[in-house]
PQR file of N, CA, C, O and H, with PARSE charges and radii, in Angstrom:
ATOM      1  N   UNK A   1      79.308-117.064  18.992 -0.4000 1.5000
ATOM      2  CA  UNK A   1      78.876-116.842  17.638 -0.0000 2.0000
ATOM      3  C   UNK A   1      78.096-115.531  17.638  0.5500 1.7000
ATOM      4  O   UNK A   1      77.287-115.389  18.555 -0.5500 1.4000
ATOM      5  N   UNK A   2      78.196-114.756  16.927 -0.4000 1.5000
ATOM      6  CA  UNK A   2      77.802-113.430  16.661 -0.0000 2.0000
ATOM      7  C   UNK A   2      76.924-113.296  15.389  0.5500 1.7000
ATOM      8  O   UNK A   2      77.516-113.647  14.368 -0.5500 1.4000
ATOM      9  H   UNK A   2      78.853-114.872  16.181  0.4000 1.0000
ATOM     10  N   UNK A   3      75.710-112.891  15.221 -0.4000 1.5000
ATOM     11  CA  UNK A   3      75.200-113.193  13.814 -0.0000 2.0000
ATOM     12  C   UNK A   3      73.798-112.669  13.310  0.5500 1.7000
ATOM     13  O   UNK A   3      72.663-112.998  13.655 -0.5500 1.4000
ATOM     14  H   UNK A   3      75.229-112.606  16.050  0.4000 1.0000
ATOM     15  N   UNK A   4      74.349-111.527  12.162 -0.4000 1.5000
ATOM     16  CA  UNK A   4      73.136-110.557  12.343 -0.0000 2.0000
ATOM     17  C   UNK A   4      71.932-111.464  11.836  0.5500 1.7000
ATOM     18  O   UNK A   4      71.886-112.394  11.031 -0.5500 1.4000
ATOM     19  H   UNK A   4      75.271-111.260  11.882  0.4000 1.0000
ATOM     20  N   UNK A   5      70.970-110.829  12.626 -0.4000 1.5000
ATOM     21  CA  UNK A   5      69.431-112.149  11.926 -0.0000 2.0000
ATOM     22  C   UNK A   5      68.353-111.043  11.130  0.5500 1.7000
ATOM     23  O   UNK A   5      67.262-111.405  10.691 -0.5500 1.4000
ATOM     24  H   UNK A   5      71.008-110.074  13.280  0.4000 1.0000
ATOM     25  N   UNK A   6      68.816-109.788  11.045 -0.4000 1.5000
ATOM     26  CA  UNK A   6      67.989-108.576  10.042 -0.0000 2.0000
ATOM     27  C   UNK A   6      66.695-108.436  11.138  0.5500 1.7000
ATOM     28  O   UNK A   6      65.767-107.851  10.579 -0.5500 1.4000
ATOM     29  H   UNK A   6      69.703-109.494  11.402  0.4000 1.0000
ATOM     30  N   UNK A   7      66.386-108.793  12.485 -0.4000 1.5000
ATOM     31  CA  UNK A   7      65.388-108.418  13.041 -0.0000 2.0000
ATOM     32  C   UNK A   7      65.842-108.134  14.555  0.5500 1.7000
ATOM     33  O   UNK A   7      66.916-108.502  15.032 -0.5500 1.4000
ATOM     34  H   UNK A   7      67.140-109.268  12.939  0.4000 1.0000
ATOM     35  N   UNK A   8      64.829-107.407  15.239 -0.4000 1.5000
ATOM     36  CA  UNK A   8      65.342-106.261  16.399 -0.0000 2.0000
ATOM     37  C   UNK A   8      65.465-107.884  17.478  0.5500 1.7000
ATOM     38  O   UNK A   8      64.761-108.889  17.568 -0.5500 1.4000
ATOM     39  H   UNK A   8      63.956-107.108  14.852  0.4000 1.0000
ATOM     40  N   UNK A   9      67.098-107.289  18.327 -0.4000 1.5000
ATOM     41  CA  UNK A   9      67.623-108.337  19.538 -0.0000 2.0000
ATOM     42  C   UNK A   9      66.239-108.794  19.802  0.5500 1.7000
ATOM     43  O   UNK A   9      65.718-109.871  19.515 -0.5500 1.4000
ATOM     44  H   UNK A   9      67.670-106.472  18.254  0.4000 1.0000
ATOM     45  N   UNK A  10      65.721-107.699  20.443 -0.4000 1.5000
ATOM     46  CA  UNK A  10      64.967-108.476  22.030 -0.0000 2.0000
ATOM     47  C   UNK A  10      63.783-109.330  20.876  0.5500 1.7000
ATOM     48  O   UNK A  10      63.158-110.292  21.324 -0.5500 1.4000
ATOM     49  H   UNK A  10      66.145-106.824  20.677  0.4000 1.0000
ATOM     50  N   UNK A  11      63.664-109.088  20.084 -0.4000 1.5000
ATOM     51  CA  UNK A  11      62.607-110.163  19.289 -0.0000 2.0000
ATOM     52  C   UNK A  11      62.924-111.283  18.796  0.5500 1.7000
ATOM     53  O   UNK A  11      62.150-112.215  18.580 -0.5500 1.4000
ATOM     54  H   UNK A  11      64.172-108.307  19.721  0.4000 1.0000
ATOM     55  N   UNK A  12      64.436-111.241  18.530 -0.4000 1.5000
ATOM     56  CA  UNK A  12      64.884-112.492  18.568 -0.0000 2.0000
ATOM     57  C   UNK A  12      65.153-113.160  20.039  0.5500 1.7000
ATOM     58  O   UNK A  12      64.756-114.324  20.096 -0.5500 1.4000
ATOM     59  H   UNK A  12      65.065-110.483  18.706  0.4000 1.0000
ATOM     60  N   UNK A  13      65.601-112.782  20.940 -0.4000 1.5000
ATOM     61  CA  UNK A  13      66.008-113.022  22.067 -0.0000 2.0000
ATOM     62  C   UNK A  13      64.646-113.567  22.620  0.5500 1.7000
ATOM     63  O   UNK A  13      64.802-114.542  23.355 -0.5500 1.4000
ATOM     64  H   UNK A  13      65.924-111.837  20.893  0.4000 1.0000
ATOM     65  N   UNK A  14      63.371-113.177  22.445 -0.4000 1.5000
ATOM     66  CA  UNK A  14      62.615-113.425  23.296 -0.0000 2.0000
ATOM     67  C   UNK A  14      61.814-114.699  22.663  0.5500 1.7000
ATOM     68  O   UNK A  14      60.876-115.322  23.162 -0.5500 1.4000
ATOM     69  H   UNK A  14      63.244-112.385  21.848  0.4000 1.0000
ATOM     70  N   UNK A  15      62.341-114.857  21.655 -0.4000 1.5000
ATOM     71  CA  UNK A  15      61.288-116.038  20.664 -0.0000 2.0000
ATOM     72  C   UNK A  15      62.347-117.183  20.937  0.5500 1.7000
ATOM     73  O   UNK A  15      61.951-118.348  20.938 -0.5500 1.4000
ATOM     74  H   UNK A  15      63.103-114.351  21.249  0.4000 1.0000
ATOM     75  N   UNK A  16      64.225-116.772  21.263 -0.4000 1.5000
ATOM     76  CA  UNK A  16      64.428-117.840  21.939 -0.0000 2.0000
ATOM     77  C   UNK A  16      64.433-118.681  22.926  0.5500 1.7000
ATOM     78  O   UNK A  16      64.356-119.891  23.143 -0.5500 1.4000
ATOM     79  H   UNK A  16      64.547-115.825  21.262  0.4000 1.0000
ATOM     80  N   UNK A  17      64.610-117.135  23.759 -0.4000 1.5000
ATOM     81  CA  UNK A  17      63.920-117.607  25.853 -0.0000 2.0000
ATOM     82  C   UNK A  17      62.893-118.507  25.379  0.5500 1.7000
ATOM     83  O   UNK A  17      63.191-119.678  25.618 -0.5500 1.4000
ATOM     84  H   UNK A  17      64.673-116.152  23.583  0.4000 1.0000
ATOM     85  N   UNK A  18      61.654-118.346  24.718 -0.4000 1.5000
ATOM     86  CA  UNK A  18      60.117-119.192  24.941 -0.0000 2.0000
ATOM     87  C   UNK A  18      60.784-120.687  24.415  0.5500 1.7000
ATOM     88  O   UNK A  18      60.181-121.744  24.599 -0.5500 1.4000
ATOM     89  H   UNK A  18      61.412-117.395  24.524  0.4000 1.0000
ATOM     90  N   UNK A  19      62.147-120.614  23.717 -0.4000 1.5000
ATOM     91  CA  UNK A  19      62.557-122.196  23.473 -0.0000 2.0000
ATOM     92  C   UNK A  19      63.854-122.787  24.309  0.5500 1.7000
ATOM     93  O   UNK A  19      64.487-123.829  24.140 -0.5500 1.4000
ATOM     94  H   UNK A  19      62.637-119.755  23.567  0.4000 1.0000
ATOM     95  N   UNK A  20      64.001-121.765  25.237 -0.4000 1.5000
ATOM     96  CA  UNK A  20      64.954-122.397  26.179 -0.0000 2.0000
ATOM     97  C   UNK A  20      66.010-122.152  26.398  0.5500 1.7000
ATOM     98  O   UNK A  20      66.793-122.558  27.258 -0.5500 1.4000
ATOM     99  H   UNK A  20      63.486-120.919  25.374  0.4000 1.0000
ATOM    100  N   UNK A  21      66.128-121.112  25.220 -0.4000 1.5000
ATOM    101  CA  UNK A  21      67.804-120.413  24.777 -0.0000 2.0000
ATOM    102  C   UNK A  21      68.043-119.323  25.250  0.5500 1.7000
ATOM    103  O   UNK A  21      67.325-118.458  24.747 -0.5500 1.4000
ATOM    104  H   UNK A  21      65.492-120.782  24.522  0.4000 1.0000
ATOM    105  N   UNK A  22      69.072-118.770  26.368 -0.4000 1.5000
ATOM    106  CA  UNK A  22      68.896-117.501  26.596 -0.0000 2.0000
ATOM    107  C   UNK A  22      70.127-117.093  25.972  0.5500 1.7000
ATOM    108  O   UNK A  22      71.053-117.904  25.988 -0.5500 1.4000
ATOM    109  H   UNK A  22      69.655-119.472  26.776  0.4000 1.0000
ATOM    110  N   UNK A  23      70.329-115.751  25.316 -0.4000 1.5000
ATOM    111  CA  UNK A  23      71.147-115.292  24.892 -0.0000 2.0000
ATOM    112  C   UNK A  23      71.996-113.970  25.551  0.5500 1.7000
ATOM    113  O   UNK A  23      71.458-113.539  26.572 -0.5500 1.4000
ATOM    114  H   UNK A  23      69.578-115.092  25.303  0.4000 1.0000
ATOM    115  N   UNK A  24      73.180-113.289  25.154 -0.4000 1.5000
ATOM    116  CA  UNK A  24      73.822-112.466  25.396 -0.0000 2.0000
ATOM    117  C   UNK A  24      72.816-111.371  25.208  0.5500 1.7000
ATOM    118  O   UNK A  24      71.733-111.444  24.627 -0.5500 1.4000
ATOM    119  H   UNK A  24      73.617-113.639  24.325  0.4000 1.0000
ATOM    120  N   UNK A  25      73.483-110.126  25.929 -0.4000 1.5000
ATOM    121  CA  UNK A  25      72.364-108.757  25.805 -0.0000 2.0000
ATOM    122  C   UNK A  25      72.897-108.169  24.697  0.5500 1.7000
ATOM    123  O   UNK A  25      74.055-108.507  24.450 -0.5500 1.4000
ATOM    124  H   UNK A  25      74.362-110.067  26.401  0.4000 1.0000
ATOM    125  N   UNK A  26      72.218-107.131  23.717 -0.4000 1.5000
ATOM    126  CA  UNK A  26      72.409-106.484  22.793 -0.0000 2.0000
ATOM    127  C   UNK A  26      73.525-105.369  23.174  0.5500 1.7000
ATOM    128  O   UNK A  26      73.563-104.776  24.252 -0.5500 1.4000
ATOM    129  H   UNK A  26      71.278-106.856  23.918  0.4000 1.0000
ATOM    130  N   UNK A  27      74.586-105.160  21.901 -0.4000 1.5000
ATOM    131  CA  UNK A  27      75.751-105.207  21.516 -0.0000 2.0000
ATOM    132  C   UNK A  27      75.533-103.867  20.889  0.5500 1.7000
ATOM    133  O   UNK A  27      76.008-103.782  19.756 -0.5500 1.4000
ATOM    134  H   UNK A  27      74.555-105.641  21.025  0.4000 1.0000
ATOM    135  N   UNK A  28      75.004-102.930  21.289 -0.4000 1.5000
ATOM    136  CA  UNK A  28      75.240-101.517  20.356 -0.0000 2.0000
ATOM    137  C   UNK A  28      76.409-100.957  19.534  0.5500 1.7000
ATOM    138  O   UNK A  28      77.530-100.847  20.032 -0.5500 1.4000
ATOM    139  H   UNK A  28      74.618-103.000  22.209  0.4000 1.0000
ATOM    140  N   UNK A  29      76.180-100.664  18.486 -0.4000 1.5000
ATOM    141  CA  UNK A  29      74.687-100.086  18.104 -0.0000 2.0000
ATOM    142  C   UNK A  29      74.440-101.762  16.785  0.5500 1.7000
ATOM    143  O   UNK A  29      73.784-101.580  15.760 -0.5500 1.4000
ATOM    144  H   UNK A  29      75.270-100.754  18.082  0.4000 1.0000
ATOM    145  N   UNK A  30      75.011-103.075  17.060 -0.4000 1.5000
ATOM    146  CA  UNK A  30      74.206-104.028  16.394 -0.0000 2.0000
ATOM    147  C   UNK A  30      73.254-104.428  16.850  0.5500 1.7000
ATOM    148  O   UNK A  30      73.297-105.539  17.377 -0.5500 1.4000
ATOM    149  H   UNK A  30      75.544-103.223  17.894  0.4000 1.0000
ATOM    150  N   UNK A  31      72.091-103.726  16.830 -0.4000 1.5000
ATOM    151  CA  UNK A  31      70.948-104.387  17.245 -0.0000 2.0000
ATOM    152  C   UNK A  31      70.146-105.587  16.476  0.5500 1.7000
ATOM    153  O   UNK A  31      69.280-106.220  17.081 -0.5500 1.4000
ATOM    154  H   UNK A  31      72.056-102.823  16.402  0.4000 1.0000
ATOM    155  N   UNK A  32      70.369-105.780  15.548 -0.4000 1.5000
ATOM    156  CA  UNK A  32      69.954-106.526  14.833 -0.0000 2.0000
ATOM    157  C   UNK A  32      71.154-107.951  14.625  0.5500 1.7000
ATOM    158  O   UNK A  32      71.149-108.733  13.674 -0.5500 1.4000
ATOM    159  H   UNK A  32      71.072-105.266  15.057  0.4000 1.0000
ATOM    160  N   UNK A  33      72.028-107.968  15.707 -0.4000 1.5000
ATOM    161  CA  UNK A  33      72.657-109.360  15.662 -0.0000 2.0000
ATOM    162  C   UNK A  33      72.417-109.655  17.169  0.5500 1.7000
ATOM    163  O   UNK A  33      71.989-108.820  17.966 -0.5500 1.4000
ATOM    164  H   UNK A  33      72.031-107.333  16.479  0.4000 1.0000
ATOM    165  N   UNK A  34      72.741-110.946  17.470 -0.4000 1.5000
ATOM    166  CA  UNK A  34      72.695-111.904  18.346 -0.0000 2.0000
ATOM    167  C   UNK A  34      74.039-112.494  18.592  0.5500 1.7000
ATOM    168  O   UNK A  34      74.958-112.771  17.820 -0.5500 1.4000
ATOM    169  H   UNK A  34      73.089-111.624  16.823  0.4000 1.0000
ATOM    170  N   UNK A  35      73.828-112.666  20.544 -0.4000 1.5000
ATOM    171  CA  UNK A  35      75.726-113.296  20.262 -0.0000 2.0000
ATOM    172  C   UNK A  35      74.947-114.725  20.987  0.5500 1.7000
ATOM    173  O   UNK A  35      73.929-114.657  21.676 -0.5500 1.4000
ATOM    174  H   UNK A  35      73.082-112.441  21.170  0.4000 1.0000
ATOM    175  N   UNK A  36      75.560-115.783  20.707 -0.4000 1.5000
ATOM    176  CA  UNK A  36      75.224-117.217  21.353 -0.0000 2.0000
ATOM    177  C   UNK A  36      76.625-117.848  21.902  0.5500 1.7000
ATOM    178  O   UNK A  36      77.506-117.868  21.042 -0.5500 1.4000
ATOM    179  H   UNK A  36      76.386-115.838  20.147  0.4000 1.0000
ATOM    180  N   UNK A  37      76.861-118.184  22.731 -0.4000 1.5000
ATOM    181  CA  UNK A  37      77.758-118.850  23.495 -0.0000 2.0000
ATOM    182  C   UNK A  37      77.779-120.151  23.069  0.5500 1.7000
ATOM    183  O   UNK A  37      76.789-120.832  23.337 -0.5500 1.4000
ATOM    184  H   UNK A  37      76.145-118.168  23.429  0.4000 1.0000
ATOM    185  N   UNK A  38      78.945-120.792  22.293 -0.4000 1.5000
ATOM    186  CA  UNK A  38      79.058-122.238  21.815 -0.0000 2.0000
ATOM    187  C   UNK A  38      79.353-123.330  23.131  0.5500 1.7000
ATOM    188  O   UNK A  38      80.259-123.120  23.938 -0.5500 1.4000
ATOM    189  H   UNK A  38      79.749-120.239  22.075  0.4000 1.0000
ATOM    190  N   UNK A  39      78.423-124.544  23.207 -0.4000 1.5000
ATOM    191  CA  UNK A  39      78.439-125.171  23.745 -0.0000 2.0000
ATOM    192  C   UNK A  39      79.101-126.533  23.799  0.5500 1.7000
ATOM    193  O   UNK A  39      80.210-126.800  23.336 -0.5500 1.4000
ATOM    194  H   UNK A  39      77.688-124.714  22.551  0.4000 1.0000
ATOM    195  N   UNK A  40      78.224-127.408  24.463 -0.4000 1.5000
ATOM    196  CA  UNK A  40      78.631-128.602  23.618 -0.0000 2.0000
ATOM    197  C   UNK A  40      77.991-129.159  22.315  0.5500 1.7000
ATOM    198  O   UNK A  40      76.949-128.569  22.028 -0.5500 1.4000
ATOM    199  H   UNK A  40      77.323-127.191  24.838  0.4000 1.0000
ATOM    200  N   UNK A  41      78.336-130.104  21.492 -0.4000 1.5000
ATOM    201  CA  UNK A  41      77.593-129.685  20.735 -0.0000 2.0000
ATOM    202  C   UNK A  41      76.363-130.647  20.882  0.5500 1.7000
ATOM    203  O   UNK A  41      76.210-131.165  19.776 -0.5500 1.4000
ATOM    204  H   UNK A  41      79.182-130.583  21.725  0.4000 1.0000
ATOM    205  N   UNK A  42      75.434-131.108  21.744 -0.4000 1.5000
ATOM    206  CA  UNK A  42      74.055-131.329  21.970 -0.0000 2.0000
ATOM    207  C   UNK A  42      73.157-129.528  22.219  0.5500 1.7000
ATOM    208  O   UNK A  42      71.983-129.409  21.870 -0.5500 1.4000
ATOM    209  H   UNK A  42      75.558-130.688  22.643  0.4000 1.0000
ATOM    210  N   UNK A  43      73.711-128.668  22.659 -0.4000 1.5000
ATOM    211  CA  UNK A  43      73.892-127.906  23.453 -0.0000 2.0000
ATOM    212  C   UNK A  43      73.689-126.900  21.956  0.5500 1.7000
ATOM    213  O   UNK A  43      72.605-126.348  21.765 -0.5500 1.4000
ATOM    214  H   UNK A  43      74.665-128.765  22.942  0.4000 1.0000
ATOM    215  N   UNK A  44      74.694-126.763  21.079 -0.4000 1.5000
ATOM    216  CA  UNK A  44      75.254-126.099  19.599 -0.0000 2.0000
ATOM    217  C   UNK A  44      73.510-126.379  18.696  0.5500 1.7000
ATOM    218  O   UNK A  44      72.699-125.574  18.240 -0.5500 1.4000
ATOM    219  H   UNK A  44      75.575-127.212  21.234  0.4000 1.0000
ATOM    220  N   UNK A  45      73.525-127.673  18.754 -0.4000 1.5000
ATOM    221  CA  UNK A  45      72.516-128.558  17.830 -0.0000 2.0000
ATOM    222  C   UNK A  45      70.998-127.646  18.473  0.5500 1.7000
ATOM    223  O   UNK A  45      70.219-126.959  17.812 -0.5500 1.4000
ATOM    224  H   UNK A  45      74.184-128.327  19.124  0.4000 1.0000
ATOM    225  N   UNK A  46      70.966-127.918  19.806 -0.4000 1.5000
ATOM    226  CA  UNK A  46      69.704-126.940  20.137 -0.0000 2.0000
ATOM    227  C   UNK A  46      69.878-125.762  19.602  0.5500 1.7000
ATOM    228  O   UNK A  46      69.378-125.779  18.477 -0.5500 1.4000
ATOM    229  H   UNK A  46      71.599-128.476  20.343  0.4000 1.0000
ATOM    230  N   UNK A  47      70.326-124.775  19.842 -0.4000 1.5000
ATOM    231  CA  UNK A  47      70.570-123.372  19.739 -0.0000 2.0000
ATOM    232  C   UNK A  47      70.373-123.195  18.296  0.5500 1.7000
ATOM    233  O   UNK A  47      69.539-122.316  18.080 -0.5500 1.4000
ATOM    234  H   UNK A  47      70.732-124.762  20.756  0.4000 1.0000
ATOM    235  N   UNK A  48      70.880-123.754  17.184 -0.4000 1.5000
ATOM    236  CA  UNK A  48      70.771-123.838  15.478 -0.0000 2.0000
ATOM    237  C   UNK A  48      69.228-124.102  15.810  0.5500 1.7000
ATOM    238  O   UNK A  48      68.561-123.096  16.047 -0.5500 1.4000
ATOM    239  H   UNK A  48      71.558-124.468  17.360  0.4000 1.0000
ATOM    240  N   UNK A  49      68.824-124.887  15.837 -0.4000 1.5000
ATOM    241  CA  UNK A  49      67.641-125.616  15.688 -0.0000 2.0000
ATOM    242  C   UNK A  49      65.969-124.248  16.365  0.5500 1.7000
ATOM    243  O   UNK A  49      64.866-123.977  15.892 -0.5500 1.4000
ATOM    244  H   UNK A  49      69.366-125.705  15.644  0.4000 1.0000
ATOM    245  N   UNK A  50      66.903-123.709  17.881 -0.4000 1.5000
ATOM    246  CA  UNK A  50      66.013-122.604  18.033 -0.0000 2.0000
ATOM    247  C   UNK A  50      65.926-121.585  17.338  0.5500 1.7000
ATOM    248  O   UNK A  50      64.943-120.847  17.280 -0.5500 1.4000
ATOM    249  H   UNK A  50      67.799-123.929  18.266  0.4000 1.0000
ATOM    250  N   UNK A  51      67.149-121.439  16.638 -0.4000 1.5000
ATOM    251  CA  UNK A  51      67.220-119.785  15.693 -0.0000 2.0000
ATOM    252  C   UNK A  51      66.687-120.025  14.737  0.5500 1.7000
ATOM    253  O   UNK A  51      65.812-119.270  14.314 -0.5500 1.4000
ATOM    254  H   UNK A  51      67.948-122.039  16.685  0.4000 1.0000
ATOM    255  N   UNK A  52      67.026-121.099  14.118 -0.4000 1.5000
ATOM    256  CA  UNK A  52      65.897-121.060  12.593 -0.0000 2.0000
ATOM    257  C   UNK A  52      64.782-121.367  13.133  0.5500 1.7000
ATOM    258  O   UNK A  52      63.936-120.641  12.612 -0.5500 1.4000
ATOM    259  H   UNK A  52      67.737-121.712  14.461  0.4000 1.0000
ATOM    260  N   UNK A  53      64.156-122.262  14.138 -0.4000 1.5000
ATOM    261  CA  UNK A  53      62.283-121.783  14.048 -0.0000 2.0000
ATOM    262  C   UNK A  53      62.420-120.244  14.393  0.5500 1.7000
ATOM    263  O   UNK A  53      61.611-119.578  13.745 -0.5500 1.4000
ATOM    264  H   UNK A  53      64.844-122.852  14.561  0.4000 1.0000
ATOM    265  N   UNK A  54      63.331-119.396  15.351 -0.4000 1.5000
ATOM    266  CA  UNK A  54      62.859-118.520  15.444 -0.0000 2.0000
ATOM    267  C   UNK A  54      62.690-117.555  14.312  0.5500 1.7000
ATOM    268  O   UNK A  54      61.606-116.972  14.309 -0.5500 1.4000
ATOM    269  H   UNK A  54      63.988-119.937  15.877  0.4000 1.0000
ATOM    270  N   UNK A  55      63.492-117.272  13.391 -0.4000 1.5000
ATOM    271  CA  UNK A  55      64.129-117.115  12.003 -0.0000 2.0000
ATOM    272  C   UNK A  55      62.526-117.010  11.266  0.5500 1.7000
ATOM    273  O   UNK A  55      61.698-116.170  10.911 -0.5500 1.4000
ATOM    274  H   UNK A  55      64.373-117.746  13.393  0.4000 1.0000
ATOM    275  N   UNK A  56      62.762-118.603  11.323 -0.4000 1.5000
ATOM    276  CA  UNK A  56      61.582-118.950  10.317 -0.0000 2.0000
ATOM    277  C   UNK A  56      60.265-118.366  10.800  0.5500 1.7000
ATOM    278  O   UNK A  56      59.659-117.687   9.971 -0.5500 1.4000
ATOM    279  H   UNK A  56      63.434-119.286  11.611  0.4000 1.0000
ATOM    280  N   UNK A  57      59.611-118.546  12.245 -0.4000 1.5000
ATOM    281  CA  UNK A  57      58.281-117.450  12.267 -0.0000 2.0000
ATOM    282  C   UNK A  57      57.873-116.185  12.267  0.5500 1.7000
ATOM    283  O   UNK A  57      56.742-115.706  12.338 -0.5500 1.4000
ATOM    284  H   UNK A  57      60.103-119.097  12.918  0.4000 1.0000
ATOM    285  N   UNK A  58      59.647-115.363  12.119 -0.4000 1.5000
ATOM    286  CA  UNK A  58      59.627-113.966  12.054 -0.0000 2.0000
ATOM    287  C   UNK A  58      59.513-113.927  10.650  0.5500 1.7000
ATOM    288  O   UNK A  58      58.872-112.961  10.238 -0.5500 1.4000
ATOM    289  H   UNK A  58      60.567-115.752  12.062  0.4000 1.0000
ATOM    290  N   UNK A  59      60.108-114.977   9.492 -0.4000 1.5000
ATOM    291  CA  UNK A  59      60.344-114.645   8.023 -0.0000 2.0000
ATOM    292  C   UNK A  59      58.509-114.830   7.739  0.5500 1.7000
ATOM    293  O   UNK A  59      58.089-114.117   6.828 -0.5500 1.4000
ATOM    294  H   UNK A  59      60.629-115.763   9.827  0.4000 1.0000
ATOM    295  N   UNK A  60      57.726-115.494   8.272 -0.4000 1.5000
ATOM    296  CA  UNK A  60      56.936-115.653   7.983 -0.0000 2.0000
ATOM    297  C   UNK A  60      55.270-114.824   8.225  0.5500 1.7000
ATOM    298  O   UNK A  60      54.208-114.717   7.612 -0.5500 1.4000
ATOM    299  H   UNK A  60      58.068-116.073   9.012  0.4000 1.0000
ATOM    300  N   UNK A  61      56.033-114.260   9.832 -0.4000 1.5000
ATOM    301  CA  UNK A  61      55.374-113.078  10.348 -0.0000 2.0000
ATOM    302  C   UNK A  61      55.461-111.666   9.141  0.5500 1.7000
ATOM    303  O   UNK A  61      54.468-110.986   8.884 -0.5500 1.4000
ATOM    304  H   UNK A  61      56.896-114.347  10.330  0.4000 1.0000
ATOM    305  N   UNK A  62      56.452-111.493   8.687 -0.4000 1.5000
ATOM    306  CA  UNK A  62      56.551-110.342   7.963 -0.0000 2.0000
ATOM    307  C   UNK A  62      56.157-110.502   6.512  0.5500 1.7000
ATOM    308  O   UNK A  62      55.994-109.583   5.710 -0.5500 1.4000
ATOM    309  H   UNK A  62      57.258-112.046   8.896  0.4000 1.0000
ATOM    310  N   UNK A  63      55.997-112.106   6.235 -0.4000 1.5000
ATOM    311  CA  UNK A  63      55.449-112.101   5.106 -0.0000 2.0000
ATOM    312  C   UNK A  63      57.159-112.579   4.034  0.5500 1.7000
ATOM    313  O   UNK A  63      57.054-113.354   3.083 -0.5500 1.4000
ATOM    314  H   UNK A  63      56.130-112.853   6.886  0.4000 1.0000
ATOM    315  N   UNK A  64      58.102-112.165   4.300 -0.4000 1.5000
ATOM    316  CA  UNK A  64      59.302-113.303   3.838 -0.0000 2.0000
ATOM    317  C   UNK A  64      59.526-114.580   3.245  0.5500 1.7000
ATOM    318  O   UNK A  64      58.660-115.341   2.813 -0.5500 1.4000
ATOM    319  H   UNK A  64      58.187-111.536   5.073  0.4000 1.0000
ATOM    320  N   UNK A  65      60.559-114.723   3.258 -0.4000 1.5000
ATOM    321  CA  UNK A  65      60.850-115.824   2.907 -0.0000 2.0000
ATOM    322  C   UNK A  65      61.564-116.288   4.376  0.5500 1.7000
ATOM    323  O   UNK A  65      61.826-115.341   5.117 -0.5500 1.4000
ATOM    324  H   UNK A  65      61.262-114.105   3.609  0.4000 1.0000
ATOM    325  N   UNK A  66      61.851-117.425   4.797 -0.4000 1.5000
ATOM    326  CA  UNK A  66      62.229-117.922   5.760 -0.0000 2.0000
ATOM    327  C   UNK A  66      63.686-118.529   6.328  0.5500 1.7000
ATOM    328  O   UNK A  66      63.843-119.559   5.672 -0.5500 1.4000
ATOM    329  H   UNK A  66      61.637-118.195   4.195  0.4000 1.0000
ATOM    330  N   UNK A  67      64.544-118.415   7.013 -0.4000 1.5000
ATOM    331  CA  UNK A  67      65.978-118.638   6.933 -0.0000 2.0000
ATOM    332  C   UNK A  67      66.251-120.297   6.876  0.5500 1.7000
ATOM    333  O   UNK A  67      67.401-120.732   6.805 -0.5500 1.4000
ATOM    334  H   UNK A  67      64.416-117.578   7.545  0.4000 1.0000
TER
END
């Protein structure tokens, strides 16, 4: 899954590492998307679940609205 999140890789990438998720390396020049490797789906269900908190404390860090 490939999927721009409007904020820089490694800040997404690194707010998912702290939840367990490691992701693909940044994809120039999309820096602002993320690639995730589909799993199973216990596996799928985590990964959704890490991107929107991560999502959500960057929408909220900047003062946003939240994904």
């Amino acid at each position: 899954m490939f999927v721009d999140t409007g904020h820089p890789h490694a800040v997404v990438a690194a707010g998912l590492l702290q939840q367990g998720v490691r992701i693909a390396r940044v994809f120039a020049p999309y820096d602002t998307w993320v690639r995730i490797t589909l799993g199973t789906p216990a596996e799928n269900r985590r990964a959704q679940q890490a991107l929107r908190s991560v999502l959500a404390q960057l929408g909220k860090a900047q003062g946003g609205a939240a994904a």
